[in-house]
N, C-alpha and C positions, 0 to 999 in steps of 0.2 A: 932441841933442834938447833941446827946451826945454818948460819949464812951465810953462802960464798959471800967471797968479797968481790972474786972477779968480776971483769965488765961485761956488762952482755955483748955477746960477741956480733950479733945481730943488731943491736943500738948502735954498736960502733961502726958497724959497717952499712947504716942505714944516712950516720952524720959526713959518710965522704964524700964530698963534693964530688958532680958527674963529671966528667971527662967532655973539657969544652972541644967544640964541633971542629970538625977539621976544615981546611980551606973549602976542599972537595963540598962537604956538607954545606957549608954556607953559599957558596955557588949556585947549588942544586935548591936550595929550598924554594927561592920562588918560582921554580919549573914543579916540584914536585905540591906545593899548594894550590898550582892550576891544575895540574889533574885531578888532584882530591875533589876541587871542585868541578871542573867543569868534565872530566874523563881526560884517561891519557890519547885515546884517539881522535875527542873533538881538539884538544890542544895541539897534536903531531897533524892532522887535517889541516887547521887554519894556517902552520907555516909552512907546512908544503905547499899546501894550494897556492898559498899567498907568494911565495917565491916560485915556482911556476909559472903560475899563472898569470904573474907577471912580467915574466921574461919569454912567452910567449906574446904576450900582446905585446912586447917591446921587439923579439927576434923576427915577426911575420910580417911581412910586409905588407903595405896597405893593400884591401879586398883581396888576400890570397887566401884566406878563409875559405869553407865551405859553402860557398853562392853567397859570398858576403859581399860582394855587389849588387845584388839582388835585396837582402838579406838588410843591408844597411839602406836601401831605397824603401822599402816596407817601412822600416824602424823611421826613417826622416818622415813618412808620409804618418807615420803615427804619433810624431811628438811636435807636427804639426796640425793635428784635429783629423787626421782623413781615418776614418773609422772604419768604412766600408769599400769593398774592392772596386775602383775606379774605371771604368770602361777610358783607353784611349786610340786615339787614333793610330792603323800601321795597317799598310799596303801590303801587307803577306798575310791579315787574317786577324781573327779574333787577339785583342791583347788588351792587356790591364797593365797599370803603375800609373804614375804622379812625377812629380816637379822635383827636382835637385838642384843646387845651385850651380852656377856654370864653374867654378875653381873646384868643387867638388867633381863633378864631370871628368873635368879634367886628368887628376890626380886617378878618377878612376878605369879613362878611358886609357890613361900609360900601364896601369896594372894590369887590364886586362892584354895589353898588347904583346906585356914584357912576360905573364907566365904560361901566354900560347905558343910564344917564340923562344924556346929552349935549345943552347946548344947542347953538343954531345960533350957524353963527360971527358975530362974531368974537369970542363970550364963551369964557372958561377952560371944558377940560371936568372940571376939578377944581373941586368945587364949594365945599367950605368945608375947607382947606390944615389949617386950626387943630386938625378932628378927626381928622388923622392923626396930630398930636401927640399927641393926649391918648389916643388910641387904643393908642398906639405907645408910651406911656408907662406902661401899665399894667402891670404885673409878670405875670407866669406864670403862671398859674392853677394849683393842684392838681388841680382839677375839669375833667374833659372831657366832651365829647360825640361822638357821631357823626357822622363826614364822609364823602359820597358822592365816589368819586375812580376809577370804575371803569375810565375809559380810561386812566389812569397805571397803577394795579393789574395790570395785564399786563405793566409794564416788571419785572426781575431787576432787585433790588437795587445792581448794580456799580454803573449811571451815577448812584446819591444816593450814594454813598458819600461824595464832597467834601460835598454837604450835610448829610447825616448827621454828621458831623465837626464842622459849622457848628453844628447845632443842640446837639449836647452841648456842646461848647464855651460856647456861649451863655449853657444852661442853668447848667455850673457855674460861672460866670462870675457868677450870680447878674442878666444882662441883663432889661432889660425887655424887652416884645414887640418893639418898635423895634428895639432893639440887637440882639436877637439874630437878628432876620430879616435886618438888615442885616450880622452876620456872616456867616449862613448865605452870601448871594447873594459876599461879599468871597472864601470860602472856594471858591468855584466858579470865580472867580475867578483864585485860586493855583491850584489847579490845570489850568484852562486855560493862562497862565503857561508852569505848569512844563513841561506834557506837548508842548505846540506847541513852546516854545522847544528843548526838547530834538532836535525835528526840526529847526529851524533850523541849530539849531550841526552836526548832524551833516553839514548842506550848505553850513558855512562854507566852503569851501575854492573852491565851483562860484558857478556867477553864476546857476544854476538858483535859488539859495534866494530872490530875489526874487518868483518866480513863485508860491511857496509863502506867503511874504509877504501878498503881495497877495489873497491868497487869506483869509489869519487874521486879516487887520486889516478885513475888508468890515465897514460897517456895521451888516447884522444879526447879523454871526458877535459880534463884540462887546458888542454889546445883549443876545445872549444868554447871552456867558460873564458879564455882570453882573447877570444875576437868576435865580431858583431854577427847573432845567429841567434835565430828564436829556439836551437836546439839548446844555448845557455841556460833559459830559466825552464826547459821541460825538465829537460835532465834531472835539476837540482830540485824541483815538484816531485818526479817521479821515485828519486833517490831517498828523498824525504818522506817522502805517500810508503815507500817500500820498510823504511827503517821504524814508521810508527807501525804499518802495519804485522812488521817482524815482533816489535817488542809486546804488540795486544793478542797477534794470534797464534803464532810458533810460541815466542817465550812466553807469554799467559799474566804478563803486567800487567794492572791495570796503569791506566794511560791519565797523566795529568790533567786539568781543565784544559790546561793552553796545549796543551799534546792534543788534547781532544779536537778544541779547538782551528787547530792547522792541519788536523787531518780533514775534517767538515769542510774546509775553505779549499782545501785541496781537490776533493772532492767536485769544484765546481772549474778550480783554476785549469786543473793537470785538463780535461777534457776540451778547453776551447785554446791550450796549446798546442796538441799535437793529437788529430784524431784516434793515432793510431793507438793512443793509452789510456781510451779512455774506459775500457774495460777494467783496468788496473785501477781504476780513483773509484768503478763501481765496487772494489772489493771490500768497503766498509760495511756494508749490510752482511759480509758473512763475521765478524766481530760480536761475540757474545756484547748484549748493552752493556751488562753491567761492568766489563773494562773501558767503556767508555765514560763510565760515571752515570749512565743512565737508569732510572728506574720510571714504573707507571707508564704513564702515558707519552714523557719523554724517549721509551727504545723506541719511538718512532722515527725520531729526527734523522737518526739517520739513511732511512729509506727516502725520507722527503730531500736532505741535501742530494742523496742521490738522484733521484728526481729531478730537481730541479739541473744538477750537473746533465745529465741525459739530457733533458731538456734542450737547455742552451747548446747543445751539443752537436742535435739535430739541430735547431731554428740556425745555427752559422755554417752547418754542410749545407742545407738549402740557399745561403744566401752567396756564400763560394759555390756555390757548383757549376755557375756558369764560367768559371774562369778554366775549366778542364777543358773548355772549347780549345784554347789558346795553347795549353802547353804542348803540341807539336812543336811550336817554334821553336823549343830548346833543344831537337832534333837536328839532325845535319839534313841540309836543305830537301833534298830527295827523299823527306821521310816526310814534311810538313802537311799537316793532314790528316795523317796515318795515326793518330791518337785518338780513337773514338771511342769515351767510355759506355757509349749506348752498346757500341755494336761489340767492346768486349764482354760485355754480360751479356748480351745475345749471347754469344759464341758458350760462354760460362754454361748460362742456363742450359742450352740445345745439347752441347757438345761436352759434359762435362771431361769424359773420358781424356780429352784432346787437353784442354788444362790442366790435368794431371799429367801427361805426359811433357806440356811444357815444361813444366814445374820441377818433375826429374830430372828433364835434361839441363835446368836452372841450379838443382844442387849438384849434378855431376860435372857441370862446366866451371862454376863461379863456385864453391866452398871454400875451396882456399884461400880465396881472395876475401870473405868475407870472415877468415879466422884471423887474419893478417890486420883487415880494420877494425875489427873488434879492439886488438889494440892500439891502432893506432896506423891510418894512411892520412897524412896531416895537409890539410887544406887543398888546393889546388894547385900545389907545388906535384902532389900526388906522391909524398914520399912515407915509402912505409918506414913503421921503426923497428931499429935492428932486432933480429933474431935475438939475442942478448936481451934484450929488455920484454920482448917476450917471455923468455924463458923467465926472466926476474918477476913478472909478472903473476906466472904461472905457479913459482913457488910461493910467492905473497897470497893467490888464494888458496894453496895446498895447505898453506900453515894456519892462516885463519878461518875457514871453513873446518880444520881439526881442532879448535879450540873453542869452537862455537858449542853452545851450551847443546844437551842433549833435548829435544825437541819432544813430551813426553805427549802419551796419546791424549791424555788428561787436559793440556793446556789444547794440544792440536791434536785435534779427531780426525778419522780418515777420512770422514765425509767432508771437513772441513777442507782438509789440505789436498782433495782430493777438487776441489772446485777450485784452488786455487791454482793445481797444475794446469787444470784442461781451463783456465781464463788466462796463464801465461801462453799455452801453446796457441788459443783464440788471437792472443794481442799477436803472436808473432806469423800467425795464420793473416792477420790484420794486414802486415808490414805489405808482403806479398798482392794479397789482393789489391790492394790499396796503390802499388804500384803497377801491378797488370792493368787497370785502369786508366791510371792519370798521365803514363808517361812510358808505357808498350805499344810498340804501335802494333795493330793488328796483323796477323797472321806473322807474330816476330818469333823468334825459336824459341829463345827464352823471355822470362820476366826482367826486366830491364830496370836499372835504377837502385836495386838493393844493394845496401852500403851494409857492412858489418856493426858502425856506431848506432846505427839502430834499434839493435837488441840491447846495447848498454842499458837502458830504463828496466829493462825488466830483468837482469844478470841476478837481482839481491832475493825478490821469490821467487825466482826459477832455481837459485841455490839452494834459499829455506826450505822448499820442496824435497831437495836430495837432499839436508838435512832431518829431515822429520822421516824418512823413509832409510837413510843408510846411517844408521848411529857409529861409523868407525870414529873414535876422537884420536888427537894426542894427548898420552899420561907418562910422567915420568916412570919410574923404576918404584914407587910408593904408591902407583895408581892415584896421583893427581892430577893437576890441568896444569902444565906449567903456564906463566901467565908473562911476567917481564921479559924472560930470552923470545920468546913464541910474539910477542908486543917488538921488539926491537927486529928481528928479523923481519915481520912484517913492513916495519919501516923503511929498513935499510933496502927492502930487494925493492920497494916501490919508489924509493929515491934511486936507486942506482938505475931501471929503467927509463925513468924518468930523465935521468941524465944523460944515460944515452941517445935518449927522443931528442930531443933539444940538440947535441952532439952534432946526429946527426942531419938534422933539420938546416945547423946553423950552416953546416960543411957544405950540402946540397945545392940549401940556397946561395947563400952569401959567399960561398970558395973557403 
């Protein structure tokens, strides 16, 4: 027998040193070890949002928000102890709000003056930049007065709690008005941030968290987490109640303790935010237990959190409900009165026939307009955003919506996702009613007051829905899921609308 001598050719080429990383690579690595860990769209989430949403609570001007005069008088009365909706005095009729300091007044009484009083284009509808400085400059008053805020006045405390935080913060900070309302809107902020990204990462693992994505970065969802609005922290509950419930009952995870966790607590928060979802935080009891970590006697818990969410839910409709007296006021004068939720459920119950025909003529007049805010009619400037960023928009959920995992009958039963349809069409059966009541005045043609960022909360099951029933994906040419190109395009089309919102926001307002 004989033995080569040669080298093994496979030892040799196992001793060559690797090929050091290129500039490129070393750049990229601590972006690409935050996705490993935390998912590449909790990561691409926190700096969009966070640039963003910070240059909208930087570009809007003070209370041009969404009733953030209203909105921000709630939030002061809540991070000053007033828990419960406050009867005050006012010669036109029932009314509720509380105390603001008089330099806050102020500052709010010029906002409100400057975005009723618009000229025609192409002039700024900000009319003199200079007096929000000086306004904004002015320190805190000791001295308050009384603020009329009755249709905020019905929210529970929960959704100001980040504002409330803002504002003491503020105050001991020693901020002037300026600064502190711009903490306020930054603190709404982090915690949108927090509460969404926490959904994100809980769907790092699936290609679903795109779809969730694309949902928290829309242009008005952003506009909103950066100014003072109790829509801030529903949004970011329901976006989150949406994304845990995606991963436990579409994709068929079992769900973390602390996953579990924050859906339970969710469970109780998302319903004394905003009535109108609280159908959406009841959807944990359709959750097999055992993805929630539950067995024995614990698959009960989550009946009881729901429970108790229900609960609380009803005991603060009862305790707002006398504030629906009042909101006629936010009607134009010759309507005041004309708001009476008794006598629209009369009408409801007797006559249902008649509210269906409202109703029709409510999506054949107003649909467009509520396709338009769905992405984005931005504050009280009332500017919608470009066509362009819709369309960016549009392709951002065409692409993740095709890459979202296939939805199998196994993880999601018909029965299952079939209760989740008819509780999204209920929450948005909700919006409707809810506004035929509080703020229609009787015998009005249509239902009044429905905005399109309303259905935002519920966008992410009402998709998983057409997911689990229409399986079309994207596959490359090898029948896979492309996953980086399909990841980056998601990006890019929800930054570029994004850019264009702001764009034009800034042009609108500020010239």
């Amino acid at each position: 027998m004989t033995t080569s001598t040669e080298p093994d050719a496979t030892v040799e080429l196992d001793k060559q040193p690797s090929p050091a990383p290129s500039k490129k690579d070393r750049a990229l690595a601590p972006v690409r070890a935050l996705t490993r860990r935390f998912g590449a769209a909790t990561v691409a989430f926190t700096i969009v949002a966070t640039v963003f949403g910070a240059l909208f609570a930087v570009l809007t001007p003070p209370f041009w928000g969404h009733d953030e005069l209203t909105q921000f008088g709630r939030a002061y009365q809540v991070a000053h102890g007033g828990v419960f909706p406050q009867r005050i005095a006012d010669d036109r009729g029932v009314a509720y709000g509380g105390q603001i300091p008089v330099s806050v007044d102020a500052l709010m009484d010029f906002a409100f003056r400057d975005y009723n009083d618009n000229p025609e284009e192409p002039d700024a509808m900000v009319a003199d930049p200079a007096a929000y400085d000086r306004l904004g400059d002015a320190p805190i008053s000791e001295a308050t007065k009384q603020m009329w805020f009755t249709n905020t006045a019905a929210y529970s405390p929960v959704p100001y709690v980040p504002a409330a935080v803002g504002i003491r913060l503020g105050e001991a900070l020693g901020l002037s008005v300026g600064g502190m309302y711009l903490l306020t809107r930054l603190a709404g902020l982090l915690a949108y941030l927090a509460v969404v990204g926490f959904g994100l990462y809980a769907l790092r693992e699936r290609r679903s968290q795109w779809l969730v994505f694309t949902v928290a970065v829309l242009p008005i969802a952003l506009f909103q987490a950066g100014t003072v609005t109790a829509d801030t922290l529903t949004n970011a509950l329901a976006i989150m109640t949406s994304a845990l419930l995606l991963k436990a009952l579409f994709v068929g995870d079992r769900l973390r303790p602390v996953e579990t966790g924050a859906l339970l607590a969710a469970t109780i928060a998302l319903p004394l935010s905003k009535p109108t979802y609280v159908l959406l935080a009841m959807l944990v009891v359709v959750v097999p237990a055992e993805r929630l970590g539950f067995t024995g006697k614990q698959r009960f818990l989550p009946w009881a959190f729901a429970a108790v969410g229900a609960g609380l839910f009803l005991a603060w409709t009862k305790i707002a409900a006398p504030t629906g007296d009042g909101m006629s006021l936010m009607r134009p004068p010759h309507q005041w009165g004309q708001v009476r939720p008794g006598d629209q459920l009369k009408g409801v119950l007797t006559d249902p026939v008649q509210f269906v025909h409202t109703f029709g003529e409510s999506i054949a007049l107003r649909d467009h307009r509520w396709f338009n805010q769905f992405f984005g009619e931005l504050g009280f400037a009332y500017v919608d955003v470009p066509a362009v960023s819709m369309l960016a928009c549009l392709i951002a959920f065409a692409v993740s919506f095709g890459i979202a995992e296939r939805m199998s009958t196994v993880t999601a039963t018909f029965r299952r996702t079939l209760i989740v349809a008819l509780t999204v069409l209920a929450s948005v059966a909700m919006i409707y009613v809810t506004l035929y009541m509080s703020f229609t005045p009787v015998d009005f043609y249509i239902i009044d007051g429905v905005q399109g960022r309303y259905f935002v909360p519920l966008a992410i099951m009402g998709l998983a829905v057409v997911a689990r029933w229409v399986p079309l994906r994207l596959t490359d040419a090898e029948g896979t899921t492309p996953t980086r190109g399909t990841a980056i395009t998601v990006v890019g089309a929800s930054v570029f609308a994004l850019i264009g919102a702001a764009a034009t926001y800034y042009t609108v307002v500020w010239g």
